[in-house]
N, C-alpha and C positions, 0 to 999 in steps of 0.2 A: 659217286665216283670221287666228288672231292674229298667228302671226309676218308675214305680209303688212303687216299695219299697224304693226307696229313697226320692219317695213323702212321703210314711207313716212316713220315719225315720222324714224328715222333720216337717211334722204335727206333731207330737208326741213332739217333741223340742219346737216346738212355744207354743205346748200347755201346757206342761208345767211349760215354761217359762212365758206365761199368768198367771199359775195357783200361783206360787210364788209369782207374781207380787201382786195378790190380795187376799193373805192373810198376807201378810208382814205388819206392822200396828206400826201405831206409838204410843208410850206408855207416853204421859206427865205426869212428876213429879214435884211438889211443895206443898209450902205449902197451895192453893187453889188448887189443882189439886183430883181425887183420888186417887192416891197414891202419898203419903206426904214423901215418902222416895226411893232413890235411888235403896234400896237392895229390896222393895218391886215392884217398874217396874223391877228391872234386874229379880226378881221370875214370875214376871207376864208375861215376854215375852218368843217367841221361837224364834230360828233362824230364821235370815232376818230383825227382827224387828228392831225400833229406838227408843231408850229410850231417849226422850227429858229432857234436865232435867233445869226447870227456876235458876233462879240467886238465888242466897242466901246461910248461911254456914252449910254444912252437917258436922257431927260428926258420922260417920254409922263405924268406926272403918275400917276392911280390907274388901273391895269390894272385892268377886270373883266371874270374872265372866268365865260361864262356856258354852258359847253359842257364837253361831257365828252372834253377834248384836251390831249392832250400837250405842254408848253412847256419845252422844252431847251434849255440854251447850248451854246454853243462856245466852249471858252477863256473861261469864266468873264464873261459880257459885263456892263457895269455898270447897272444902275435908280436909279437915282439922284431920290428922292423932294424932293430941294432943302427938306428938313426943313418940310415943307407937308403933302404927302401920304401917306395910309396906299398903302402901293407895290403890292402885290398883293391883291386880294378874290375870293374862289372861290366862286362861290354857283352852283355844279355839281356833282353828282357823279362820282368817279372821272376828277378831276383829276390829272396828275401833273408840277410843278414842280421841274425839276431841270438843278442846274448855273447857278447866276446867283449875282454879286455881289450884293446887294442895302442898300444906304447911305440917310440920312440920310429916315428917315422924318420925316414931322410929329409934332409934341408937342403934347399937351393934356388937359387935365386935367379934359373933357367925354368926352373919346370916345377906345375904346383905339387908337387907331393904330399901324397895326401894321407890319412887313415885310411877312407874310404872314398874310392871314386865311381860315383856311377857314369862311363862313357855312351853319350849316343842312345841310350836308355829309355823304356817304359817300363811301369810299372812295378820301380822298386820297391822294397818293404826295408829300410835302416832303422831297427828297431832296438830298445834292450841294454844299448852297448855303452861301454864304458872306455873311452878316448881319451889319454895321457899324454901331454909330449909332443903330440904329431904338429907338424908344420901346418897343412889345410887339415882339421879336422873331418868334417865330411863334406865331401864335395860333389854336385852335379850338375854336368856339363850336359848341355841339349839334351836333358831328358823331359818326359812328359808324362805326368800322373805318378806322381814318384812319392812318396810318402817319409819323411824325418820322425820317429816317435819314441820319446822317453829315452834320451838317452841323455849320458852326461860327458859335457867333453872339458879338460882342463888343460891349460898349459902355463906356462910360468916365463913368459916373452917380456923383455923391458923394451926393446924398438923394436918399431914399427915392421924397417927394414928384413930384419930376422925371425918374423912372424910373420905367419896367413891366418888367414879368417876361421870361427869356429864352422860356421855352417856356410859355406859359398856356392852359392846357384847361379849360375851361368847359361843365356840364352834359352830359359827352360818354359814350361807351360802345366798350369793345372798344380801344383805341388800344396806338399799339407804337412809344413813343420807344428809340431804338436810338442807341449812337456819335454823340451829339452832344456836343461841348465848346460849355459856355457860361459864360461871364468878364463883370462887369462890369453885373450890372442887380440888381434890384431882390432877386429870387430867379429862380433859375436853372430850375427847372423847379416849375409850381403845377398844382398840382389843385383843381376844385372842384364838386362834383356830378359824379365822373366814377368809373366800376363798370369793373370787371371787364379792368382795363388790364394793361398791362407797360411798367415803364421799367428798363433794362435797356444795358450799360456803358457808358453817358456818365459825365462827367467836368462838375463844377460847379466853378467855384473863383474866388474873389474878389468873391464875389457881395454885395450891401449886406447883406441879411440873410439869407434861407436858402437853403441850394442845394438843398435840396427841403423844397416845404409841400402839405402834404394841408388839405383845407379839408371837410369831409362827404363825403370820398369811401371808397366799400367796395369790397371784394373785389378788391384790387389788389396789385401785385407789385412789387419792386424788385430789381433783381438787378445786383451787381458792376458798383455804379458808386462813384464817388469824388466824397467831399465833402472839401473841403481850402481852408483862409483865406477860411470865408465869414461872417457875424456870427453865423451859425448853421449846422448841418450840415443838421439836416432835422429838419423840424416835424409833426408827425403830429397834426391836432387834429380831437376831435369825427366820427370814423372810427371802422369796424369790421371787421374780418378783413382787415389788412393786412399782407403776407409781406415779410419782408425778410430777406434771404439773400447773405453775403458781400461785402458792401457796404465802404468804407475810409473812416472819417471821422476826420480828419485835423488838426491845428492849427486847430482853430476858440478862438480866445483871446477873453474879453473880459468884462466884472462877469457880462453875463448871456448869454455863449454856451453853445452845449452840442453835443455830438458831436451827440443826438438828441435832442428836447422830445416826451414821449408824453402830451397832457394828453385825456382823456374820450376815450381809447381800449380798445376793447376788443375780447379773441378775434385778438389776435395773434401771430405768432410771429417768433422773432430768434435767424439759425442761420447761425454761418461769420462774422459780422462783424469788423472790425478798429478800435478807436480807441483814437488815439494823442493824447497831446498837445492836447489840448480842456481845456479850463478845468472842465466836468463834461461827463462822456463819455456820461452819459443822466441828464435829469432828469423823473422819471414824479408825474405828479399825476393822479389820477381815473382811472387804468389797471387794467384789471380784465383778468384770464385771458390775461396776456401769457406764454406759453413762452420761456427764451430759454437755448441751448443752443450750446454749440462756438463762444462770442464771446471774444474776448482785448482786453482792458484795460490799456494799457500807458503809462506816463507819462505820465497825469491826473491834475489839479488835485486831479477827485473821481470815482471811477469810476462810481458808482451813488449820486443823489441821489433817495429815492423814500419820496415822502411818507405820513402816516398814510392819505389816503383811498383807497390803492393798496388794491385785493385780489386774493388767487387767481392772483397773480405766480410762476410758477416759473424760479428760474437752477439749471441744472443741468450741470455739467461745462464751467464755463467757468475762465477765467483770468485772475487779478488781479495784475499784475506791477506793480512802481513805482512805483505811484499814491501821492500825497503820502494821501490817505483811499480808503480802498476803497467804502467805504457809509456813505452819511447820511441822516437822517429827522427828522422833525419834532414825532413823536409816540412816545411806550409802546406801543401794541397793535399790533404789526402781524401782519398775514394772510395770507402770504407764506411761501412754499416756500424754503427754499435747501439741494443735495444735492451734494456732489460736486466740489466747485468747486475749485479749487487758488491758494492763497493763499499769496503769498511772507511777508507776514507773521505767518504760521502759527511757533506755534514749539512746537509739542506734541513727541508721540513716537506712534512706530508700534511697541507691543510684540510683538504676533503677526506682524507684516511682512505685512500686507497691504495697503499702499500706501495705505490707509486712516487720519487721524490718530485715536488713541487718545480723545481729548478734540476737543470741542466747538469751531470756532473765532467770538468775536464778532467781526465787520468793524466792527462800530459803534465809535469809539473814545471816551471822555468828552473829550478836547480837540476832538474834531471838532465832538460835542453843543454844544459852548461856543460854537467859531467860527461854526457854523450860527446862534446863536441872538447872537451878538456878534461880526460879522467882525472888527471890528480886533482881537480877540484874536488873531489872524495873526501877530502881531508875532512874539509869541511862540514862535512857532512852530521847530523844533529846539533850544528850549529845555530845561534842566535838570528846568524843574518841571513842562513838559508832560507828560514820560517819568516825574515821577514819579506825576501825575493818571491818566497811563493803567496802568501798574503797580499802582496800587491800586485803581481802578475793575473790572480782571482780578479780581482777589484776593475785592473787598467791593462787586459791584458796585449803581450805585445810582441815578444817569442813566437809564446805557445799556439799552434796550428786553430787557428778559428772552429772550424769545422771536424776536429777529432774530439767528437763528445758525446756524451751517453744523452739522449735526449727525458729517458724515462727510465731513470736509475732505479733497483727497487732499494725498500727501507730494508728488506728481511731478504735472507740468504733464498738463492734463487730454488733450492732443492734442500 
């Protein structure tokens, strides 16, 4: 008898799932087509359908759609919002937009206008697409399991003010930004209220201020994407157990840039990262139980800026090549782990040859203490009596934090 009704439950599924299948219908739009406008296939379809839509420039003002249907180009076709309207609103579930030009949203500094918005949303698919111009590039508000992939977004914003973000997600859950490059807005991908996500190897770069900012968001991932000539690389603020793994940040220059900003973070971890060339390569305020392993450091202004109220920080087996300062602080006590690390300006000895340095090494240097607490001392900087400040400060030391020191420096790079 049971297997009887698991047969029906069975047939019942197939057959429905047939029955979907063939009424689902694809709906072509152009200008040879019958329907010669976008918003007349998005009215002519119901859920499941595909609204095809040929190449060439629509002007239909705000698409909304309100159905759970497929909207595809062909040959890239244009929307063209005549900088008035937010261009796309998805207030459906298991939407999928993909393959569209999409240009010149409205501006306003009432309401985020977007390219594309997903409202109140599951399961979108924003795929393909290519974003010009628009104020919020793509945006999702309270969605969950929503998906960002391969698309490119550009805009050409000087303030702050007069630009929104390329990619902004808002009080969301579960999402999976994937292969977008985005240039030119505000910050390049934001978080805010959003758990349990993945952004993962897009490309941010030239963006006004960060090419990623967390805003209270937890349990989220980043993985092997590039931050490179944005005012900042990525902002991690007021967050908890946020993974960041292999990631490149890149020439971010400027008084106050930085590879990565960790302020009232905590229960993270930082493993495989690369930063080059940043003015400081991480500056940590209010960061607690951050692990940060297998990172390389490599021609920074200042490699590690991380203040007294940091604690329970551990760098372990990382790499500090070039940097003009390897580590700065701003206080005496600090709380803070450091094991292993390999430091070019290490200049100890390994007597037993275990790759191990004999002696202690301090990254803190007393010129650095100085410039921190007086930057124009800078001037000075590859000066005579720097080298002779930090030579005796080694010898007698008196500044520099007792207790911020590598205890088992290695001779050879840690990887």
């Amino acid at each position: 008898m049971g297997g009887y009704a698991e047969m029906k439950i069975i047939f019942f599924i197939l057959s429905m799932f047939y029955y979907c299948t063939c009424i689902a219908k694809t709906i072509p739009v152009g200008s040879s087509r019958k329907y010669k406008t976008i918003t007349a296939g998005i009215e002519a379809s119901v859920a499941g359908d595909t609204v095809l839509v040929d190449a060439g420039n629509y002007k239909e003002k705000n698409l909304v759609i309100k159905k759970s249907i497929v909207l595809k180009g062909i040959n890239y076709p244009v929307l063209d919002g005549e900088k008035k309207y937010e261009i796309i609103s998805v207030k459906a579930d298991a939407v999928v937009i993909d393959g569209f030009r999409i240009v010149h949203s409205g501006i306003s500094s009432l309401q985020d206008l977007s390219g594309i918005k997903v409202y109140d949303s599951r399961d979108a698919v924003i795929k393909n697409n290519i974003l010009e111009n628009t104020f919020f590039g793509i945006y999702i508000q309270n969605g969950l399991n929503c998906t960002i992939e391969n698309n490119r977004l550009t805009a050409s914003s000087t303030e702050e003010q007069q630009s929104g973000n390329g990619i902004h997600c808002w009080k969301s859950d579960s999402l999976r930004i994937i292969n977008n490059k985005i240039t030119g807005h505000r910050d390049g991908i934001y978080f805010e209220f959003v758990k349990n996500s993945i952004i993962w190897r897009n490309t941010s770069a030239q963006n006004i201020r960060y090419g990623l900012h967390f805003m209270f968001s937890n349990n989220d991932m980043y993985v092997s994407n590039i931050f490179t000539n944005n005012g900042s690389g990525v902002s991690v603020m007021f967050s908890n157990k946020i993974r960041m793994f292999s990631n490149y940040f890149e020439e971010n220059w400027g008084d106050a840039s930085h590879g990565i900003l960790l302020k009232e973070i905590s229960d993270g971890d930082m493993e495989g990262n690369y930063f080059a060339k940043n003015t400081s390569a991480i500056y940590m305020e209010g960061a607690n139980r951050i692990f940060m392993k297998h990172n390389t450091f490599e021609n920074n202004g200042w490699a590690l800026k991380i203040q007294a109220s940091c604690m329970e920080v551990v760098l372990e087996r990382n790499n500090f090549i070039g940097n003009t300062f390897d580590v700065g602080t701003n206080g005496s006590l600090v709380l803070n782990k450091f094991k292993n690390n390999y430091w070019d300006k290490y200049e100890g000895y390994d007597l037993n040859k275990d790759k191990i340095g004999d002696i202690p090494y301090r990254p803190v240097s007393m010129y650095s203490m100085i410039v921190e607490k007086y930057p124009p001392a800078m001037i000075l900087f590859r000066s005579f009596i720097t080298s002779l400040l930090d030579k005796t400060e080694k010898i007698l030391p008196s500044l520099t934090p007792e207790n911020l020191k590598d205890n088992a420096p290695l001779m050879k790079k840690a990887f």
